[in-house]
Short mmCIF file of the C-alpha atoms (twelve columns), coordinates in Angstrom:
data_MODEL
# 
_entry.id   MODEL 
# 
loop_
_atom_site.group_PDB 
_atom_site.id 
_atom_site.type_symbol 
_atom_site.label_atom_id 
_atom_site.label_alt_id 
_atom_site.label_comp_id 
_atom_site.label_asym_id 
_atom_site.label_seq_id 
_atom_site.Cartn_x 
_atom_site.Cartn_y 
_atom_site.Cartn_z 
_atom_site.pdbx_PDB_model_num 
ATOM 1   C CA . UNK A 1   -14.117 -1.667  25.204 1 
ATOM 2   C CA . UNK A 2   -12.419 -4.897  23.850 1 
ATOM 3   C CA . UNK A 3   -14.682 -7.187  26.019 1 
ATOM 4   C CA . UNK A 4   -18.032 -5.117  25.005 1 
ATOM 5   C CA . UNK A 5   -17.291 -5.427  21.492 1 
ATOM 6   C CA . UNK A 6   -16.206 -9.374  21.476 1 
ATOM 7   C CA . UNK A 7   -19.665 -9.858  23.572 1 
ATOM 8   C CA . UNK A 8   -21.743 -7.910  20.877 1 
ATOM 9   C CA . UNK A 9   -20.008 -8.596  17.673 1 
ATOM 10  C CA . UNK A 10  -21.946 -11.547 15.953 1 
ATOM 11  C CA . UNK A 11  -25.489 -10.253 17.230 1 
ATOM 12  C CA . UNK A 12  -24.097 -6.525  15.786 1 
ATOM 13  C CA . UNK A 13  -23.267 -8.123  12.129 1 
ATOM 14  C CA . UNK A 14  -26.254 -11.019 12.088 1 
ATOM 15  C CA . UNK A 15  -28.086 -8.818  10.075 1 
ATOM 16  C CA . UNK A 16  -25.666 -8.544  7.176  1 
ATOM 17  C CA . UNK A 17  -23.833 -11.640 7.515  1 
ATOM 18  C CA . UNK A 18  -27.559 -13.416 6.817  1 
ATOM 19  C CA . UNK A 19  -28.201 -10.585 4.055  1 
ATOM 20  C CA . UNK A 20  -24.423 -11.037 2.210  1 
ATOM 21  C CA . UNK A 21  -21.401 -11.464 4.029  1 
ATOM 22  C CA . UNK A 22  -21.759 -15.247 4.608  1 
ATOM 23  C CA . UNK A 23  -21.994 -15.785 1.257  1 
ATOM 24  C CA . UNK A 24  -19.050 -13.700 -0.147 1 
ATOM 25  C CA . UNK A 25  -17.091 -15.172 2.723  1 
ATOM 26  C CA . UNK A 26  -18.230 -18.656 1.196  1 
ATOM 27  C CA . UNK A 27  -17.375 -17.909 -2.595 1 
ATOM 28  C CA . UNK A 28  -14.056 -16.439 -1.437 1 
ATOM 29  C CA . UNK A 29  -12.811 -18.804 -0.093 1 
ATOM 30  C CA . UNK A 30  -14.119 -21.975 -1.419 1 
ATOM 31  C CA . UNK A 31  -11.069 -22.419 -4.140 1 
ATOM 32  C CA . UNK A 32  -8.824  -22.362 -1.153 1 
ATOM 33  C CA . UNK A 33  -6.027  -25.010 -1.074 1 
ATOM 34  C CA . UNK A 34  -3.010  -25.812 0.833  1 
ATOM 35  C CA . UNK A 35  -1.730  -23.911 3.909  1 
ATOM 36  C CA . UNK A 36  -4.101  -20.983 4.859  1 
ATOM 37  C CA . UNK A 37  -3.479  -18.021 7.398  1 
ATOM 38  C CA . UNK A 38  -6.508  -15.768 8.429  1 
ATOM 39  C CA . UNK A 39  -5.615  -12.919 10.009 1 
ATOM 40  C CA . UNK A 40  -8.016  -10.434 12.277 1 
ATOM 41  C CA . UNK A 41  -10.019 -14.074 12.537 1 
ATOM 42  C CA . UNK A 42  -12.395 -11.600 15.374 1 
ATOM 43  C CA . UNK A 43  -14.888 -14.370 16.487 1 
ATOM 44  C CA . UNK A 44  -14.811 -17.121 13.426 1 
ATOM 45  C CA . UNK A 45  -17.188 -16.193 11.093 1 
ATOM 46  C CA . UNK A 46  -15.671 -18.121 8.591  1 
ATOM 47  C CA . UNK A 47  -15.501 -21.393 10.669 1 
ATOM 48  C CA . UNK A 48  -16.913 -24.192 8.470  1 
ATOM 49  C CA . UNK A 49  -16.604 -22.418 5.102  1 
ATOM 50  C CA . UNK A 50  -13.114 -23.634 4.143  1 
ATOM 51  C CA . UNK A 51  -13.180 -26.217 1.540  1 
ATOM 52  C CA . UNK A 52  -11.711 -29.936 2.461  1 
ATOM 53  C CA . UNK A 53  -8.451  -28.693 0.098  1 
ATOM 54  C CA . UNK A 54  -7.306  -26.423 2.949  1 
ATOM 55  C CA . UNK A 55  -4.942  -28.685 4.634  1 
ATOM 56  C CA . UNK A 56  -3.592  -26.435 7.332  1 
ATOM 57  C CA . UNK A 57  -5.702  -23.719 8.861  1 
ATOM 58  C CA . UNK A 58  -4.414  -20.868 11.011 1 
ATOM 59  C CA . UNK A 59  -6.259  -18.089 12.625 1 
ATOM 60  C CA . UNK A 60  -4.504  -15.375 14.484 1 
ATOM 61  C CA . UNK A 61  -6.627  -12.877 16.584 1 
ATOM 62  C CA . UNK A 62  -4.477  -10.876 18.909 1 
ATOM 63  C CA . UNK A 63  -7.819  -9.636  20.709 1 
ATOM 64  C CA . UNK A 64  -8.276  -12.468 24.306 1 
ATOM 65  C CA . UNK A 65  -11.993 -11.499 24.447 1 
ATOM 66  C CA . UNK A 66  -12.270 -12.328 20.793 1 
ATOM 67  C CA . UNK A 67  -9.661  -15.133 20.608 1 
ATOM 68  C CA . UNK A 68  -12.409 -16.495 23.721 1 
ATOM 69  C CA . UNK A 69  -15.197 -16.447 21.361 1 
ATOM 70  C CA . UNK A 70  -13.305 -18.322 18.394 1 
ATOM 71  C CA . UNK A 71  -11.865 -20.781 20.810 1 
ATOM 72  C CA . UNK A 72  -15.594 -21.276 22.025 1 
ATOM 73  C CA . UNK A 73  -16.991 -22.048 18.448 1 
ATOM 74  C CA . UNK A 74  -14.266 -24.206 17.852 1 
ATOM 75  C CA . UNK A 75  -15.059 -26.966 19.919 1 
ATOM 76  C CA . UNK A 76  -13.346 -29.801 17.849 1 
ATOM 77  C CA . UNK A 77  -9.996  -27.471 17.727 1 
ATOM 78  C CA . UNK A 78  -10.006 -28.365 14.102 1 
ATOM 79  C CA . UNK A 79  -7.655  -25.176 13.137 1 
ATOM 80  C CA . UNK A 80  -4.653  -23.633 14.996 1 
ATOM 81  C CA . UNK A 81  -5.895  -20.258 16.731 1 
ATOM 82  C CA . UNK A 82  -2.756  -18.451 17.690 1 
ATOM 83  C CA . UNK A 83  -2.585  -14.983 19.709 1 
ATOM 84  C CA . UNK A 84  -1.038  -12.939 16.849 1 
ATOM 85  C CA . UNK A 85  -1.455  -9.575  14.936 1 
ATOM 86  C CA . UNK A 86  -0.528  -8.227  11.708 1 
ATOM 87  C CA . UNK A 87  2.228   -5.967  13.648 1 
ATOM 88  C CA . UNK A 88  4.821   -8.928  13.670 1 
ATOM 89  C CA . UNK A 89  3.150   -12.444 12.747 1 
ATOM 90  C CA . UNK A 90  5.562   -15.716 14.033 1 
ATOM 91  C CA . UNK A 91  6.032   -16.880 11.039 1 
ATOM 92  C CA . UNK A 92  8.674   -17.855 8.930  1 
ATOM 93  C CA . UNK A 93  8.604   -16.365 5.335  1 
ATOM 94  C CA . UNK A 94  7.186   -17.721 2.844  1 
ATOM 95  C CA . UNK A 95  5.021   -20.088 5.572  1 
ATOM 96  C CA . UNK A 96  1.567   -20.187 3.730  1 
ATOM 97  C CA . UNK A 97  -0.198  -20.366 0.239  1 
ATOM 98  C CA . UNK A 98  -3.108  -18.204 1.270  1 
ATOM 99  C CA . UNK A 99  -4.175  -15.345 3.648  1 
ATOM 100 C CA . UNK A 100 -7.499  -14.172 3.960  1 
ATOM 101 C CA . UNK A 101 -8.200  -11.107 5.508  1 
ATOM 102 C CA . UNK A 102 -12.041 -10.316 6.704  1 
ATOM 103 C CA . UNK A 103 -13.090 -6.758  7.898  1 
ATOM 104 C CA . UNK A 104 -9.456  -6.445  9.658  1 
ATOM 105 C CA . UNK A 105 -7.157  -4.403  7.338  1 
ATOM 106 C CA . UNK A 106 -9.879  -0.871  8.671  1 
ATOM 107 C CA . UNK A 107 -8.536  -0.840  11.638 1 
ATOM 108 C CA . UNK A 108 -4.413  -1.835  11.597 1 
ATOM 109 C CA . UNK A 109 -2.275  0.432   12.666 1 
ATOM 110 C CA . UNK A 110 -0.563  1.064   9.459  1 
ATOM 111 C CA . UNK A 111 -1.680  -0.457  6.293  1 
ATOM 112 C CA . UNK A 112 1.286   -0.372  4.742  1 
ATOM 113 C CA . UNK A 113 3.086   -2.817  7.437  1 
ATOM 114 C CA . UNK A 114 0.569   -4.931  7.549  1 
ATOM 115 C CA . UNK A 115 0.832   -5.456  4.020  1 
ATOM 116 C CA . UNK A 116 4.340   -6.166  4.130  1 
ATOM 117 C CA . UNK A 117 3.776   -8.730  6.799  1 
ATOM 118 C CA . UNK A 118 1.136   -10.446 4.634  1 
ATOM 119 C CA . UNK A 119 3.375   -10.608 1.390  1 
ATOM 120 C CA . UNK A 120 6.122   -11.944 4.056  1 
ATOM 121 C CA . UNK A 121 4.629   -14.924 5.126  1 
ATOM 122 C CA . UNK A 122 3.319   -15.958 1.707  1 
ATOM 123 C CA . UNK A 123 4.879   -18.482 -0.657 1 
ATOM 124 C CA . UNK A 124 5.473   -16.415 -4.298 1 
ATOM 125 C CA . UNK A 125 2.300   -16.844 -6.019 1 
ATOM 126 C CA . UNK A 126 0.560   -17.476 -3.283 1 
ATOM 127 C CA . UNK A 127 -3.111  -15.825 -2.795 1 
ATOM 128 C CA . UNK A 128 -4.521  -12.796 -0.410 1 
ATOM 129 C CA . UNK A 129 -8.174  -13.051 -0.095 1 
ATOM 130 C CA . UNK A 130 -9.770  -9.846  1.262  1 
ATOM 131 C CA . UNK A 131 -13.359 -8.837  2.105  1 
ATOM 132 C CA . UNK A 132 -12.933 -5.002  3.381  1 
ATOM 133 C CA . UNK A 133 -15.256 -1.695  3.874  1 
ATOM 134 C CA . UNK A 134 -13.594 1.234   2.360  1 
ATOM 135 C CA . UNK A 135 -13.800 4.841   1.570  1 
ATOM 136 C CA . UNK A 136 -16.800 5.867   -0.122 1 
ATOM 137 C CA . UNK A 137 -15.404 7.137   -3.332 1 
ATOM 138 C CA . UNK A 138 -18.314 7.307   -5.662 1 
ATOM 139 C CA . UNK A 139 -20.676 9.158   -3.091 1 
ATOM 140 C CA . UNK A 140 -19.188 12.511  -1.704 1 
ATOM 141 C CA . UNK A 141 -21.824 13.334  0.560  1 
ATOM 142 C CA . UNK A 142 -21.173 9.737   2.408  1 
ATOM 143 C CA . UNK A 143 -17.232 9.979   2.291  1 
ATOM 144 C CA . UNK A 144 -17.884 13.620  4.039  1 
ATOM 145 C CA . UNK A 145 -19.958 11.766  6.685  1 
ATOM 146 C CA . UNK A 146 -17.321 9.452   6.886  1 
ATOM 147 C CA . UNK A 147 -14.713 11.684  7.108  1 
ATOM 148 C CA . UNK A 148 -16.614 13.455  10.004 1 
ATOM 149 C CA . UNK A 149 -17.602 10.840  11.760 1 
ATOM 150 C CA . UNK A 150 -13.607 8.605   11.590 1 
ATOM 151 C CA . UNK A 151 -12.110 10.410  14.179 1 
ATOM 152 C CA . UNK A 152 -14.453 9.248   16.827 1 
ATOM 153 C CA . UNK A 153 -15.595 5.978   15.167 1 
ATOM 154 C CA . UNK A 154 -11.592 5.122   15.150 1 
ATOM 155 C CA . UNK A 155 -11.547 5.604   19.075 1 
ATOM 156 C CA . UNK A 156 -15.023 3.654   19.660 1 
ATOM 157 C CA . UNK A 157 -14.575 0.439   17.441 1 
ATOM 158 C CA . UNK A 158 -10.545 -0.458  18.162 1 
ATOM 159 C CA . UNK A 159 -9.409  1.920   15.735 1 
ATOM 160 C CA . UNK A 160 -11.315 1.031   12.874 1 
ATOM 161 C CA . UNK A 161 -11.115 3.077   9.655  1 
ATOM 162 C CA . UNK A 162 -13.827 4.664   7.766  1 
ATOM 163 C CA . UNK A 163 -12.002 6.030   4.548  1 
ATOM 164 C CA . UNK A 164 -9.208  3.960   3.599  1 
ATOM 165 C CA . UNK A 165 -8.682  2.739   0.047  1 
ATOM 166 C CA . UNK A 166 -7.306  -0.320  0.422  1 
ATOM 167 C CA . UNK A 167 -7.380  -1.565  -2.987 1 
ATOM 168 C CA . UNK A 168 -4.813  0.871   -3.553 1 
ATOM 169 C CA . UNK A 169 -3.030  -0.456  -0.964 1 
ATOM 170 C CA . UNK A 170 -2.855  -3.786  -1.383 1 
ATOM 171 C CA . UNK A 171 -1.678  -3.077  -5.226 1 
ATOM 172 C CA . UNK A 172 0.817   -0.825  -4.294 1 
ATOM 173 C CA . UNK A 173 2.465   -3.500  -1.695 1 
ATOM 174 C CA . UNK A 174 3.370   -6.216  -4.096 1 
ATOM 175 C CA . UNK A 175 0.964   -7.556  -5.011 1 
ATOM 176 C CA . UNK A 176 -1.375  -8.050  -8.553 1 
ATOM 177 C CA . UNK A 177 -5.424  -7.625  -7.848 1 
ATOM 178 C CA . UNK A 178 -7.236  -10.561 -9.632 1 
ATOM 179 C CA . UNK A 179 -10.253 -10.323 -8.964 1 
ATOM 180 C CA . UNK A 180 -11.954 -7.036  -7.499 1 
ATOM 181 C CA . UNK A 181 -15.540 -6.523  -6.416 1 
ATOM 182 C CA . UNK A 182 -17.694 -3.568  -5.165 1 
ATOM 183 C CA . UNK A 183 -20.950 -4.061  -3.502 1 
ATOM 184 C CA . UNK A 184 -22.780 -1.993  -0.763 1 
ATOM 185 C CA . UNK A 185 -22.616 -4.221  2.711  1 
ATOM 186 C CA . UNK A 186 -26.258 -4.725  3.152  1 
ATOM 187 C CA . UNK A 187 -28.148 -3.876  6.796  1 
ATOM 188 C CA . UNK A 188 -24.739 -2.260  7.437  1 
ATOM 189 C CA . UNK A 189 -24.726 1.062   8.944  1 
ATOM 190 C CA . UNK A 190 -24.157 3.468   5.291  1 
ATOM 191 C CA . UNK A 191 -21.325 4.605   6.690  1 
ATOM 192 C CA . UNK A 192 -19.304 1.342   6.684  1 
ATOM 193 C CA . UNK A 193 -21.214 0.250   3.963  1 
ATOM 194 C CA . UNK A 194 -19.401 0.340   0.691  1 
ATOM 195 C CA . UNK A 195 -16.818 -2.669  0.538  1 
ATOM 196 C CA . UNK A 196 -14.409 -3.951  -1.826 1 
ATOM 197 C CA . UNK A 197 -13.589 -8.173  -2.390 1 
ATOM 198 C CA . UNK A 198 -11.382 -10.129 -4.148 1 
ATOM 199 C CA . UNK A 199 -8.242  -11.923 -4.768 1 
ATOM 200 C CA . UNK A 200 -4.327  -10.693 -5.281 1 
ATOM 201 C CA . UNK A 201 -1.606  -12.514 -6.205 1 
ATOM 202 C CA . UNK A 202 2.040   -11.968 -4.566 1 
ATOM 203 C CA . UNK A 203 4.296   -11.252 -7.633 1 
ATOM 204 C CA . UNK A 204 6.996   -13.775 -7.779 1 
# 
């Protein structure tokens, strides 16, 4: 299914990147300085929005059809796209000042880990920036749906959650949650629709 969903991907999410993603991609990461990792980087959707401060860019995307795709859009090679997943990055500690995680933290194998990996590789203080879908908390009849609907929706779209609560997650791994917002993902399917964005700090 990997090449299917690397050949539809960016026609599947034009709809809500044009109605909001773009543009809380853009505000995320537009304060961005200094060494930057983005992992889960799927076919470069944020290509283009990182501000001039960035100095070094990394993407990692263990996926080859997506990794294709990225490499494709990058024509001026302009960042460093590396095969690499949030199982075991190669990276020294403390590596980067930022890393930005888009619509990638659903569907790793364990969120815990890949937490750990991401407070690994940055500097103390340093910034995660994450744009996620999550469990539907405030609507029970959706989070049933969602429940119903995960363990087949995990097998179909590379394992990809429907009811995790990663801000939870991402507090309880080390880190302090700066900046938290909670919008509906608009022209999104209502199941994947409620997300969560923002900005944690590693604790020193």
């Amino acid at each position: 299914m990997s090449w299917l969903m690397a050949a539809v991907y960016d026609r599947f999410m034009r709809g809500s990147e044009e109605a909001c993603l773009s543009k809380w991609r853009a505000e995320l990461l537009r304060d961005l300085a200094g060494e930057v990792l983005e992992v889960g980087a799927g076919t470069g959707s944020t290509l283009g929005l990182y501000p001039q401060a960035v100095t070094r860019l990394v993407m990692a995307e263990p996926d080859p059809n997506m990794r294709a795709k990225l490499l494709a859009k990058d024509r001026l090679s302009i960042v460093e796209v590396v095969d690499a997943s949030l199982d075991g990055l190669p990276f020294k500690d403390q590596s980067f000042d930022a890393v930005v995680c888009s619509l990638v933290l659903c569907s790793v194998r364990e969120q815990k880990a890949a937490l750990a990996e991401v407070a690994r590789v940055l500097r103390p203080g340093g910034r995660l920036v994450f744009l996620e879908h999550v469990a539907a908390d405030g609507k029970p009849a959706r989070l049933k749906w969602q429940r119903r609907i995960e363990p087949v929706w995990k097998r179909m779209m590379g394992n990809c959650h429907l009811t995790r609560r990663t801000e939870a997650a991402i507090a309880a791994a080390g880190f302090d949650l700066e900046r938290v917002e909670r919008e509906s993902i608009r022209k999104a399917l209502p199941i994947v629709r409620p997300s969560i964005r923002g900005v944690a700090r590693k604790r020193r």
